[in-house]
PAZAPA-4460 file (N, C-alpha, C; in steps of 0.05 Angstrom, whole numbers, plus 32768, in hexadecimal, padded with zeros to 4 digits):
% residues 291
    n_x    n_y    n_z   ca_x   ca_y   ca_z    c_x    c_y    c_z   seq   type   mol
   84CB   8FB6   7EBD   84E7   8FAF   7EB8   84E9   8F92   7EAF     1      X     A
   84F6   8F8B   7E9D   8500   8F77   7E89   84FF   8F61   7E9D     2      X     A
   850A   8F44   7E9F   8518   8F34   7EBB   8531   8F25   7EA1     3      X     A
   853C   8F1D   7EB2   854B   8F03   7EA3   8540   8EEC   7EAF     4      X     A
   8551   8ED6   7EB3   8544   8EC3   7EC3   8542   8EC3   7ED9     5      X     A
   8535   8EC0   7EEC   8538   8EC0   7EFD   8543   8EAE   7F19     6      X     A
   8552   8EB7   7F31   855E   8E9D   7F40   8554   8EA6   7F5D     7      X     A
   8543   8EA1   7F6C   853E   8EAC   7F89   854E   8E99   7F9D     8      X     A
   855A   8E9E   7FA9   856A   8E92   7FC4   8561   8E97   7FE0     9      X     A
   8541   8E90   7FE1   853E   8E93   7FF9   8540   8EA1   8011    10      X     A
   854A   8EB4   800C   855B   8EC7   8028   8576   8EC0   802D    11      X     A
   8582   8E9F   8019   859C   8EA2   801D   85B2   8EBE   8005    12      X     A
   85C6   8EBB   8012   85DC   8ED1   7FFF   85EB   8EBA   7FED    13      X     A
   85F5   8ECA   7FD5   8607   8EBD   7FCA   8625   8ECD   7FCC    14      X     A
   863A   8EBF   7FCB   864D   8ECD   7FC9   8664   8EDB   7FB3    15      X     A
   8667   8EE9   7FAC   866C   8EF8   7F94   868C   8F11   7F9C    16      X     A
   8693   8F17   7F83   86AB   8F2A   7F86   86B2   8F31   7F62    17      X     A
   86B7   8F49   7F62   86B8   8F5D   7F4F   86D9   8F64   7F4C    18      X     A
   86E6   8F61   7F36   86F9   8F6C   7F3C   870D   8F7E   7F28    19      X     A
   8709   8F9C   7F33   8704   8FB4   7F36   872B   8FC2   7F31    20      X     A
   8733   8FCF   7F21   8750   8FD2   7F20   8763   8FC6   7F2C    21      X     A
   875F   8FAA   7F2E   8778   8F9F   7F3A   8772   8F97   7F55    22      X     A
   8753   8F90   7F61   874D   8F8C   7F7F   8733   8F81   7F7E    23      X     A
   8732   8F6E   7F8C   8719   8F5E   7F94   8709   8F71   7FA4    24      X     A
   86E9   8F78   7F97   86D6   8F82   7F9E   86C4   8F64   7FAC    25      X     A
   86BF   8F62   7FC1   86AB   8F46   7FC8   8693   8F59   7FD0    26      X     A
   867B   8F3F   7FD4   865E   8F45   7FD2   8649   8F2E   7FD8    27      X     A
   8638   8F3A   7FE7   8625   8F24   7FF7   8606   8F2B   7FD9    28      X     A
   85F6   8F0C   7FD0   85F2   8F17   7FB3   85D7   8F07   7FC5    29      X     A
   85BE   8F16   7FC3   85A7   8F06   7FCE   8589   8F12   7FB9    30      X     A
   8578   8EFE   7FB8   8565   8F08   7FA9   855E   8EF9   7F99    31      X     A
   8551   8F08   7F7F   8556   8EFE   7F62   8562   8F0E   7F4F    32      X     A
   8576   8EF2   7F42   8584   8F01   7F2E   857A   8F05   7F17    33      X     A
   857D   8F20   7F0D   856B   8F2A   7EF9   854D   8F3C   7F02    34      X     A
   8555   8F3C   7F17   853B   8F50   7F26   853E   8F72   7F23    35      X     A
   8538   8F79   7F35   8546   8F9B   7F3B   8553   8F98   7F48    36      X     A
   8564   8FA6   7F38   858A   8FAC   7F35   858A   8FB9   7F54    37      X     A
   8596   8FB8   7F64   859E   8FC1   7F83   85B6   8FC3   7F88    38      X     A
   85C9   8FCF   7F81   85E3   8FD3   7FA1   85DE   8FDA   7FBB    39      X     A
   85EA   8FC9   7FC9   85E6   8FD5   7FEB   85FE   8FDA   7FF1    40      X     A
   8603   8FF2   8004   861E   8FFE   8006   861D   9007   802B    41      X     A
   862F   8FF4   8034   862C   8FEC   8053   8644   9008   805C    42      X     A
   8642   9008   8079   8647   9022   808E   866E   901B   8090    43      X     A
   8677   9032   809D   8690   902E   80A3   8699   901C   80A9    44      X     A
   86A9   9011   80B1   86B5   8FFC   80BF   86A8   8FD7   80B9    45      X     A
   868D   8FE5   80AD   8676   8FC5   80AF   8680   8FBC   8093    46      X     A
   866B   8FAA   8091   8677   8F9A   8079   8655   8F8E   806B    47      X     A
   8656   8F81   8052   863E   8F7C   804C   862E   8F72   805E    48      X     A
   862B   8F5E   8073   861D   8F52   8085   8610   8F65   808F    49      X     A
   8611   8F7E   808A   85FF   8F8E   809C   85E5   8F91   8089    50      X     A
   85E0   8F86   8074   85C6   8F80   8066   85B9   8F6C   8074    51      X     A
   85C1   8F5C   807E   85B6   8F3D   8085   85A1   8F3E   808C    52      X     A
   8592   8F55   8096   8579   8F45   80A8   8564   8F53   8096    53      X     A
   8569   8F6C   807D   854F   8F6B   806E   8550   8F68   8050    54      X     A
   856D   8F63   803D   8570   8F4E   802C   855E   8F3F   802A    55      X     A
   8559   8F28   803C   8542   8F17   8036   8524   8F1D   803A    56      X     A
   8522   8F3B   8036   850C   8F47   803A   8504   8F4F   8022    57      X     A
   851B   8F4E   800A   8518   8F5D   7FFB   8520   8F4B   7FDE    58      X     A
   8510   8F30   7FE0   8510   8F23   7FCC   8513   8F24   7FA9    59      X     A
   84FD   8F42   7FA2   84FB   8F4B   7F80   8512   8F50   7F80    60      X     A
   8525   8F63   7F8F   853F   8F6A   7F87   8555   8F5B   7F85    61      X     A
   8565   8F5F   7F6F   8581   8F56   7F6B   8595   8F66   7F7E    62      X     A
   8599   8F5E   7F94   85A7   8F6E   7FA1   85CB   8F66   7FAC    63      X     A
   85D6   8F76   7FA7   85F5   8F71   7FA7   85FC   8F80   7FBE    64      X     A
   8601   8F78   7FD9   8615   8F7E   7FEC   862A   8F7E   7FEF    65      X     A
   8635   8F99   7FE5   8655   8F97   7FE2   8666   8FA2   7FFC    66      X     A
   867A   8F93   7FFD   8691   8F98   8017   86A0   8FAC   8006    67      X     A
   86A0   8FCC   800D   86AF   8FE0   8004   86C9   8FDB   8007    68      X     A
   86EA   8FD8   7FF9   8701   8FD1   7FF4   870A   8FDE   8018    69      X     A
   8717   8FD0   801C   8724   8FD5   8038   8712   8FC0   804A    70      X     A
   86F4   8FBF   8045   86E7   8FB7   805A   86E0   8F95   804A    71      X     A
   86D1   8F7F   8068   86C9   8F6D   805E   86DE   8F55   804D    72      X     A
   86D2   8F46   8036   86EC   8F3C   8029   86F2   8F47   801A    73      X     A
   86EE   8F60   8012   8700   8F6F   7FF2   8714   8F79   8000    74      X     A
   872D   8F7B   7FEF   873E   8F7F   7FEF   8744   8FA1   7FF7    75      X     A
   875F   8F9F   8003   875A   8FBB   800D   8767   8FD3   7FFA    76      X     A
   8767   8FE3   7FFA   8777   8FFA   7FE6   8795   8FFC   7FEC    77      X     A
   87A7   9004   7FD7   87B6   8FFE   7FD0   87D2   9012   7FE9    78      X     A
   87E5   900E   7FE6   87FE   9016   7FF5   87F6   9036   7FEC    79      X     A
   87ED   9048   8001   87F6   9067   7FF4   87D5   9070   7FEC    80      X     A
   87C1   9055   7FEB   87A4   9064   7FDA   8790   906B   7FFD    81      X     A
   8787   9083   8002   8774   908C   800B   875B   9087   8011    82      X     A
   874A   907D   8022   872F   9075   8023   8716   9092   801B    83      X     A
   8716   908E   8002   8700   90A0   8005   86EC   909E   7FF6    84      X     A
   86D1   90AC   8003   86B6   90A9   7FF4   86B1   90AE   7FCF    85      X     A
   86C5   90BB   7FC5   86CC   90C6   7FA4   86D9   90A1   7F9B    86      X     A
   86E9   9094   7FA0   86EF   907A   7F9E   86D6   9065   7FA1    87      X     A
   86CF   906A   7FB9   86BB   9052   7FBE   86A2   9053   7FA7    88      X     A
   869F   906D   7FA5   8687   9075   7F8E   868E   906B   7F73    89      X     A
   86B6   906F   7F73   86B7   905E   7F4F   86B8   9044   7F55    90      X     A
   86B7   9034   7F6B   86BE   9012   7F6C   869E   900A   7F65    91      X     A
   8683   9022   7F75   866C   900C   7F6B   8663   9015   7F5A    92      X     A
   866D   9029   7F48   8665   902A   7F31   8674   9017   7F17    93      X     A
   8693   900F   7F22   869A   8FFD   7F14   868A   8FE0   7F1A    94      X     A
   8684   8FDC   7F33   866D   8FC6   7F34   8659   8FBF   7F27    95      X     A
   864C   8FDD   7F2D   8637   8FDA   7F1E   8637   8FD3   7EF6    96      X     A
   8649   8FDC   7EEE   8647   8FDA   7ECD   8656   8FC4   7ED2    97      X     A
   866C   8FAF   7EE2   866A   8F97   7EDE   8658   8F87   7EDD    98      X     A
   8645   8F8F   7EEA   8622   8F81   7EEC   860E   8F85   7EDA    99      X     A
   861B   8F97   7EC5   860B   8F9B   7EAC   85FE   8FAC   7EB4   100      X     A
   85F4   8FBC   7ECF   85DF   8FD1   7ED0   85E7   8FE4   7ECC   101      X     A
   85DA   8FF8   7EBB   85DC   900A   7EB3   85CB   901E   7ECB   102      X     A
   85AD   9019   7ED6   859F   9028   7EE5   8598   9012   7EFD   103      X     A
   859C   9020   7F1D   85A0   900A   7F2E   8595   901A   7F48   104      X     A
   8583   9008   7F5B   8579   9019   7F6F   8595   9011   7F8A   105      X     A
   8597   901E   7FA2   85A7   9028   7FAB   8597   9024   7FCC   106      X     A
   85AE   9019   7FE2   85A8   9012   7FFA   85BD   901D   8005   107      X     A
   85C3   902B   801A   85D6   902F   801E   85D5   9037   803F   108      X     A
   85EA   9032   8057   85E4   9042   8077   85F9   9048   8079   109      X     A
   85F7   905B   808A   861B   906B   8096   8627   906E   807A   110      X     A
   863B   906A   807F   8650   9071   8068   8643   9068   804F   111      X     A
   8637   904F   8050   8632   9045   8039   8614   905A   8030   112      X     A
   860D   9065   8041   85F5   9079   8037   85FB   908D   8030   113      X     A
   861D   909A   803A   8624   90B0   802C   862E   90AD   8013   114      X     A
   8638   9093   8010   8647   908E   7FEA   862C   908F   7FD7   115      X     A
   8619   907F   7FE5   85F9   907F   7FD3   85FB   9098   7FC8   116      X     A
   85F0   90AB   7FDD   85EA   90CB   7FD5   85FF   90D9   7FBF   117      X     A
   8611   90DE   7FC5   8630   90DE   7FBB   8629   90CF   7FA3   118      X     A
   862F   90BA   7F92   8621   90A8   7F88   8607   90B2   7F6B   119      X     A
   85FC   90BC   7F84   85E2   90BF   7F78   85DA   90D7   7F62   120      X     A
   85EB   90ED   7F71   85F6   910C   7F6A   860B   910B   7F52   121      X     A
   861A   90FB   7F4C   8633   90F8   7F3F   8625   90E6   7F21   122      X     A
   8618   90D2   7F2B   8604   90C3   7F0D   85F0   90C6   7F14   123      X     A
   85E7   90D7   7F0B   85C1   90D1   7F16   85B5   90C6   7EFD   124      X     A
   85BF   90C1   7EE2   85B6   90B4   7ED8   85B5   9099   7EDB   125      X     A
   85C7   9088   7EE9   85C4   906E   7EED   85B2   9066   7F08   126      X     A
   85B0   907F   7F13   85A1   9074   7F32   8582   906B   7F2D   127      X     A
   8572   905E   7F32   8555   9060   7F33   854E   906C   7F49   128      X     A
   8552   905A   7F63   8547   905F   7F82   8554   9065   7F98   129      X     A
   855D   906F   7FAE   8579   906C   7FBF   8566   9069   7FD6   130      X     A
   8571   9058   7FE7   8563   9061   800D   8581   9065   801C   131      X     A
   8583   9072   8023   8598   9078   803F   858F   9073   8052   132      X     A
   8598   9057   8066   8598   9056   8083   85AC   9065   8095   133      X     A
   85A0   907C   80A0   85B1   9086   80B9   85CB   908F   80AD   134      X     A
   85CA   909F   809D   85E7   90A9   8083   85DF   90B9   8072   135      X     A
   85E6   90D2   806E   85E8   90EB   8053   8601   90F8   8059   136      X     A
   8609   90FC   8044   8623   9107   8041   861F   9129   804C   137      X     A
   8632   9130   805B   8635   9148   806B   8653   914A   806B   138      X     A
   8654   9168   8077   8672   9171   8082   8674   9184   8086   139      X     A
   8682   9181   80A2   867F   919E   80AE   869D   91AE   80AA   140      X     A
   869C   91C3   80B6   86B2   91D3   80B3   86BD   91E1   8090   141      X     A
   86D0   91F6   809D   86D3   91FF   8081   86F2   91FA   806E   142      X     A
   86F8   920D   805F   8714   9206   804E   872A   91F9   8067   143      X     A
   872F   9211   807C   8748   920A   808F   873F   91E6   809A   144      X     A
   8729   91E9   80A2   8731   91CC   80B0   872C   91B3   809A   145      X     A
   8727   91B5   8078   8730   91A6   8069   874E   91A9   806A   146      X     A
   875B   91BE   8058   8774   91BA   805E   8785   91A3   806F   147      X     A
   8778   91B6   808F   8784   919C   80A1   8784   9182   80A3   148      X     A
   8766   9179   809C   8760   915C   8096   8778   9154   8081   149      X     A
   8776   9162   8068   8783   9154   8052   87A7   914E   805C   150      X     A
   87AD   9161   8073   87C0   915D   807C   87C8   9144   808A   151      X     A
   87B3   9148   8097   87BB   9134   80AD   87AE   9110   80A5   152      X     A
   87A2   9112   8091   87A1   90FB   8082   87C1   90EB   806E   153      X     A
   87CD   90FD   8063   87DD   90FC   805C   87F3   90F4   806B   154      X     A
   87FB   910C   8081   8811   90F7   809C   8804   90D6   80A2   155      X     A
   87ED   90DC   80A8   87E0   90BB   80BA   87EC   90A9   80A2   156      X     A
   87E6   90AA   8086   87F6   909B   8065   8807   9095   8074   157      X     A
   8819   90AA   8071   883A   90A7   8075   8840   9095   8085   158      X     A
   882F   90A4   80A4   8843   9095   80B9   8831   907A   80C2   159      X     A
   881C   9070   80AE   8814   904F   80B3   8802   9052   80C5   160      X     A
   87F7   9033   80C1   87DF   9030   80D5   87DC   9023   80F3   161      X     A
   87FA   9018   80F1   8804   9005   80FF   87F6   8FE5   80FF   162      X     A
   87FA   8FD5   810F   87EA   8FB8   8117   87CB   8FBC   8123   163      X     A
   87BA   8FA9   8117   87A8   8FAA   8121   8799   8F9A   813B   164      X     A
   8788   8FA1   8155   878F   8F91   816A   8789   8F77   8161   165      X     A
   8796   8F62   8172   8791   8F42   8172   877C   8F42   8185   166      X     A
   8767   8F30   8187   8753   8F2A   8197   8753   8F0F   819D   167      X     A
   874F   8F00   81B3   8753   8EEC   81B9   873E   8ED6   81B3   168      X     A
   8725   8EE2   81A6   8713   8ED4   8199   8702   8EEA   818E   169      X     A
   86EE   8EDE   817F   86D4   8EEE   8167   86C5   8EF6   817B   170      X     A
   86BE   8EE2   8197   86AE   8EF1   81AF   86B5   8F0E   81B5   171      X     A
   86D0   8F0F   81B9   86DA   8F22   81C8   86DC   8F40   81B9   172      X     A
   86DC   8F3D   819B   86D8   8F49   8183   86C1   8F59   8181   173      X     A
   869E   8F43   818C   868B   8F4F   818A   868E   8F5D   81A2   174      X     A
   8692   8F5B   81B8   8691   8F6A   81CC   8698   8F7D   81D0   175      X     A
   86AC   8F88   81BD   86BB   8F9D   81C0   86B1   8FB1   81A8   176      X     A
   869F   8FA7   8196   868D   8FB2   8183   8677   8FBF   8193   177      X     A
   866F   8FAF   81A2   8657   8FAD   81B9   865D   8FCD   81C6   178      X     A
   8673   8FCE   81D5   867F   8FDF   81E2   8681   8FF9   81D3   179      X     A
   8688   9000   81C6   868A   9019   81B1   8683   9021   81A0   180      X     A
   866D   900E   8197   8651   9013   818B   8630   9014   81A0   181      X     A
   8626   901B   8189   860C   9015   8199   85FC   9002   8193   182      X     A
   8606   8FE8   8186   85F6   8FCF   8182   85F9   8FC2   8192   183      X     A
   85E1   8FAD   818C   85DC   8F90   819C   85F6   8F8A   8190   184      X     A
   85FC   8F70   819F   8608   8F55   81AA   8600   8F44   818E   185      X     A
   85E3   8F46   817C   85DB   8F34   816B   85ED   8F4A   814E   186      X     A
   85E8   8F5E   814F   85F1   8F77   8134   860C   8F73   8139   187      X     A
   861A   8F73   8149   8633   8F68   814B   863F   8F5D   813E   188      X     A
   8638   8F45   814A   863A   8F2A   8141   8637   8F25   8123   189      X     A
   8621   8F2E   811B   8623   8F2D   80FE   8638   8F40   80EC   190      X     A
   863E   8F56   80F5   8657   8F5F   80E8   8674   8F57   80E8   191      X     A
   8674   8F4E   8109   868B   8F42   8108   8694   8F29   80F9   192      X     A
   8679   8F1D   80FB   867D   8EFF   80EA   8695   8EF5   80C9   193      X     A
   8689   8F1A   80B8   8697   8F21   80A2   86B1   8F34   80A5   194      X     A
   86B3   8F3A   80BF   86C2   8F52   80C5   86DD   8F44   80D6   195      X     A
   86E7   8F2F   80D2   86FB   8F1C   80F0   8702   8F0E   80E2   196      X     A
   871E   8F0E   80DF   8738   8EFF   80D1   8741   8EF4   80E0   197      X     A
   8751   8ED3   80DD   875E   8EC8   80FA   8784   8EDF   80F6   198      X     A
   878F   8EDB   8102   87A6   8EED   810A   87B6   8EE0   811E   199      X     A
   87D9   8EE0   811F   87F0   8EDA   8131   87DE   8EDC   8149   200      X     A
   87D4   8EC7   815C   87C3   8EC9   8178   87B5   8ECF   817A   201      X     A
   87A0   8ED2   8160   8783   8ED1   8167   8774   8EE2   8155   202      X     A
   8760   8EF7   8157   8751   8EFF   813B   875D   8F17   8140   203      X     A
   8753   8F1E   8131   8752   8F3F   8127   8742   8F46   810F   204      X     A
   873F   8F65   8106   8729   8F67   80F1   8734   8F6A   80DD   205      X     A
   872A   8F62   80BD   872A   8F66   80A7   8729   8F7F   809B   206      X     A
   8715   8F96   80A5   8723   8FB4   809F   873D   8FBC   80A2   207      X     A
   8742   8FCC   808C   875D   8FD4   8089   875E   8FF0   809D   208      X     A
   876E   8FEB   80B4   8774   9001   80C7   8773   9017   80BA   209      X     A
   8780   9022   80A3   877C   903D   8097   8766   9040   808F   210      X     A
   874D   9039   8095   873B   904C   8083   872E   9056   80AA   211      X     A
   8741   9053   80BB   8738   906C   80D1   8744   907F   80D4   212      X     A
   8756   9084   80B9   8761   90A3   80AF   8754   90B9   80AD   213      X     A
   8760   90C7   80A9   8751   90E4   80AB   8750   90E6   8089   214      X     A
   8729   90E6   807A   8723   90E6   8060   872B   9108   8053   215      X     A
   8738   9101   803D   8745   9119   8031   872B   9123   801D   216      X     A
   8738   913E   8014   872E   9144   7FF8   86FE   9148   8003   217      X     A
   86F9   9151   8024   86E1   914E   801D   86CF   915E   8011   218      X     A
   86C2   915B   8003   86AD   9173   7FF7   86A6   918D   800B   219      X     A
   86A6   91A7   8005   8698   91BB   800F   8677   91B9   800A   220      X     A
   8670   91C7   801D   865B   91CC   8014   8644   91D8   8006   221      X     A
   8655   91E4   7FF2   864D   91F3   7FDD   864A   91DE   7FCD   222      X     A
   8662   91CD   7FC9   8661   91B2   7FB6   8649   919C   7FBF   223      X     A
   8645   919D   7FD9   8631   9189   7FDC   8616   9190   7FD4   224      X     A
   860C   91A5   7FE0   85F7   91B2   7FCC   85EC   91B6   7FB5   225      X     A
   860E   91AF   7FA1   860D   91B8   7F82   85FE   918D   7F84   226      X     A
   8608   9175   7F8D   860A   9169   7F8E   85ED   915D   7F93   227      X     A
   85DF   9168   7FA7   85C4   915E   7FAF   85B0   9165   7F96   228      X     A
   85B8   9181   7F8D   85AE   9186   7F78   85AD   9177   7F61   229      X     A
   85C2   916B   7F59   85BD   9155   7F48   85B1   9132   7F51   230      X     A
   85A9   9138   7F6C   85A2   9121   7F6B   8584   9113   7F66   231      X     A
   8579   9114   7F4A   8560   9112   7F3F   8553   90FB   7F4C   232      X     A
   8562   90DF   7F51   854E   90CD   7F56   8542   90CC   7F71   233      X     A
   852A   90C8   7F73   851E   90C3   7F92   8530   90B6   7FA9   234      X     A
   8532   90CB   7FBD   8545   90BE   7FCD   8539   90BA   7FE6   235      X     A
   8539   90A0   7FFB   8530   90A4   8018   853E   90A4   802C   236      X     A
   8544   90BC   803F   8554   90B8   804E   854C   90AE   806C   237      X     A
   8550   9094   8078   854C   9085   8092   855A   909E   80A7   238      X     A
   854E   90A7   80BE   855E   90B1   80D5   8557   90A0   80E9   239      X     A
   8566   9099   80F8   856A   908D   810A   856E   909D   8123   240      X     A
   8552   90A5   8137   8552   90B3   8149   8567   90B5   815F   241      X     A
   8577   909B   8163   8584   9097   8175   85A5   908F   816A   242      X     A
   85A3   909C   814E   85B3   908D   8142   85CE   909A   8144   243      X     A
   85DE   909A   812B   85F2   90AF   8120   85EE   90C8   811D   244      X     A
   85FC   90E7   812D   8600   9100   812C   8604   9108   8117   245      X     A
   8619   9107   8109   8633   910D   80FC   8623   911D   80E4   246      X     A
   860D   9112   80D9   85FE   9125   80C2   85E8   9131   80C6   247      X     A
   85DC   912E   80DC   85BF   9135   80DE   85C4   9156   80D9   248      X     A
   85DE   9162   80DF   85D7   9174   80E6   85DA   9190   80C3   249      X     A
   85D6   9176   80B3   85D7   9185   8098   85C2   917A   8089   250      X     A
   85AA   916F   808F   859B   915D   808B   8590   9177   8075   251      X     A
   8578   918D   808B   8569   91A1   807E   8579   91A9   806B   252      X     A
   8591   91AD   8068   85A0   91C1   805A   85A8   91B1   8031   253      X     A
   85AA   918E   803C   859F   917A   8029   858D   9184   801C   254      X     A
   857A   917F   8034   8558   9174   801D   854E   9191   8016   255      X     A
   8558   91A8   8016   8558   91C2   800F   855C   91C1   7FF2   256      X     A
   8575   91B3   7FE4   8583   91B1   7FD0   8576   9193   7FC2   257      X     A
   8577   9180   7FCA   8569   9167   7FBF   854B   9167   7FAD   258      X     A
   854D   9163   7F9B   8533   916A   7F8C   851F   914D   7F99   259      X     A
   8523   913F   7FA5   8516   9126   7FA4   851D   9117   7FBF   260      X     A
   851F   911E   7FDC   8526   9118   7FEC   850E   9112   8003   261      X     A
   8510   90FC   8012   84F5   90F3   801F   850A   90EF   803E   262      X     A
   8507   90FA   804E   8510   90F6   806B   84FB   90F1   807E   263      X     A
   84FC   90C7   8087   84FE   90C1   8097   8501   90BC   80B0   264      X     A
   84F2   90C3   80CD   8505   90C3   80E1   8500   90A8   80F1   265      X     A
   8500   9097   8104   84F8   9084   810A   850F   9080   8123   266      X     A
   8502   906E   813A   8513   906A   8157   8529   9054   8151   267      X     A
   8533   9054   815D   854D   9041   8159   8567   9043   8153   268      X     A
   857E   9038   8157   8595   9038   8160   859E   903A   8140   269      X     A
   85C0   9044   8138   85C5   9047   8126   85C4   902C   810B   270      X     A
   85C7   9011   811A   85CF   8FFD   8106   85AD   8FF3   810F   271      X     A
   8594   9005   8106   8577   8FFD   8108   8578   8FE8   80FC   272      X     A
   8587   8FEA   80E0   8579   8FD1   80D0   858D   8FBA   80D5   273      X     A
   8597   8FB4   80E9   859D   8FA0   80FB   858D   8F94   810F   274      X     A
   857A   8FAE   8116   8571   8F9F   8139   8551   8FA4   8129   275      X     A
   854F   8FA0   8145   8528   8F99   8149   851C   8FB4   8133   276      X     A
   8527   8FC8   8128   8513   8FD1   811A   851D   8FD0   80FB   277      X     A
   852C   8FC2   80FB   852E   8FAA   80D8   8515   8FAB   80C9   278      X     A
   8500   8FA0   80DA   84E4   8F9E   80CB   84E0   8FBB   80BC   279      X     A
   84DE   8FD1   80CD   84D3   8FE8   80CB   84EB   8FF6   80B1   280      X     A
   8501   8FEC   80B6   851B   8FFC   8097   850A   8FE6   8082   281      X     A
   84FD   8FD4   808A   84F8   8FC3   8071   84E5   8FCA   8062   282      X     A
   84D1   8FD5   8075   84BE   8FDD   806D   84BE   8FF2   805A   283      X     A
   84C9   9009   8069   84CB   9022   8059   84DB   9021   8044   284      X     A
   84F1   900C   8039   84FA   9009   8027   84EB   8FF8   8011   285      X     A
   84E2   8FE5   801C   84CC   8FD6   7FFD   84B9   8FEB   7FF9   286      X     A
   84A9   9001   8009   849C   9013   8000   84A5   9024   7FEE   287      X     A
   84B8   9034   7FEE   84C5   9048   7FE2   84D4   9032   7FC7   288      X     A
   84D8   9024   7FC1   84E2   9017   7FB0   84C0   9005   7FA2   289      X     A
   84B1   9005   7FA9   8496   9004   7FA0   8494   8FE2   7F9D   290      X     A
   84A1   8FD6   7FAF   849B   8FBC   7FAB   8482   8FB0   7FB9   291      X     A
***
């Protein structure tokens, strides 16, 4: 692959923002520029910081940590627009051709591992590589309980998201992340850092309350299958033994349909590539990406 010039920053990030129909796309930018082309595409609720601890593991790459619109500092979606994975897929693809790449390898956990896949299936001409941490797109149930979803996404629209809580400090923030997740005190901390706005008496978060709506419009699974099937480029998927439920249980039914699918399993809590086995997502990702 070609380079331009090149700029390495040490393991520090630079800070960056794209902006995408009328809304600030932001982005944690680490590496070298002009390297291999990378998007990383972080989990629900998190925000780019959840790259932080193997970014600087991953020096050759040009890698762009983007805060998905609602989350982090990008801006959130508009009065009336819907959070969903078909959107997030056109914002980094509008990213991406703001970045001039045409073909771009792909990081992605939780949610941000389901837009990868999704993503990947939809252009597989622009994809080179994808790894999913602890994330593949799944869905259970059939027509009737879409219907309902699409229903009841629509009232939650209507009738608002209300205020979001005030916290009396960023401590009190992580702790309550602490509490209802299954991270350390340190994985926390680092999300919250990008994730905590000050607010009337104290913080509160920067996600936009609606994207804990109920997601409309989701693929069946006839469509996801048609979907895996197109997804030509080498893909690795991270499981996280101790991790996130929510997909495992369509995993076989995936890599059945995926022409190019490599499933990983390894011990550790869902946000791994936060805690003590960082090294080991690091690993298996410069391998599979052949660095």
């Amino acid at each position: 692959m070609s380079k331009a010039q090149t700029t390495f920053r040490s393991g520090s990030a630079e800070s960056i923002a794209f902006e995408v129909h009328g809304r600030t796309l932001a982005a944690k930018r680490w590496g070298d520029v002009g390297g291999i082309p990378c998007l990383a595409l972080h989990g629900w609720l998190d925000n780019a910081n959840t790259f932080d601890r193997i970014a600087p593991g991953l020096p050759e790459l040009d890698l762009v940590a983007l805060d998905f619109a609602g989350h982090g500092f990008s801006s959130h979606r508009g009065p009336g627009e819907h959070y969903t994975s078909f959107a997030d897929v056109q914002d980094v693809v509008a990213v991406a051709s703001a970045l001039g790449w045409q073909k771009f390898h792909l990081i992605g956990h939780s949610m941000g591992a389901a837009v990868a896949a999704e993503l990947a299936g939809l252009f597989p001409e622009r994809i080179e590589r994808a790894v999913m941490i602890d994330g593949f797109p799944h869905h259970e149930g059939g027509a009737a309980e879409t219907l309902i979803s699409n229903r009841d996404a629509i009232e939650q629209m209507l009738n608002g998201a209300g205020s979001p809580r005030v916290f009396t400090g960023v401590d009190e923030m992580i702790d309550r992340v602490v509490q209802v997740t299954d991270q350390s005190r340190d994985a926390a901390a680092t999300l919250v850092a990008r994730g905590h706005r000050l607010a009337r008496g104290g913080y509160t978060w920067r996600t936009d309350p609606r994207i804990r709506f109920r997601t409309p419009g989701r693929m069946t699974e006839e469509t996801l299958d048609a979907l895996m099937a197109r997804s030509v480029a080498p893909a690795l998927l991270i499981v996280a033994n101790q991790g996130d439920r929510w997909y495992q249980p369509g995993i076989a039914r995936r890599a059945k349909h995926h022409p190019n699918l490599e499933v990983v399993r390894i011990d550790g809590p869902h946000h791994l590539h936060l805690e003590t086995q960082a090294p080991e997502v690091l690993a298996l990702t410069r391998r599979f990406f052949g660095l």
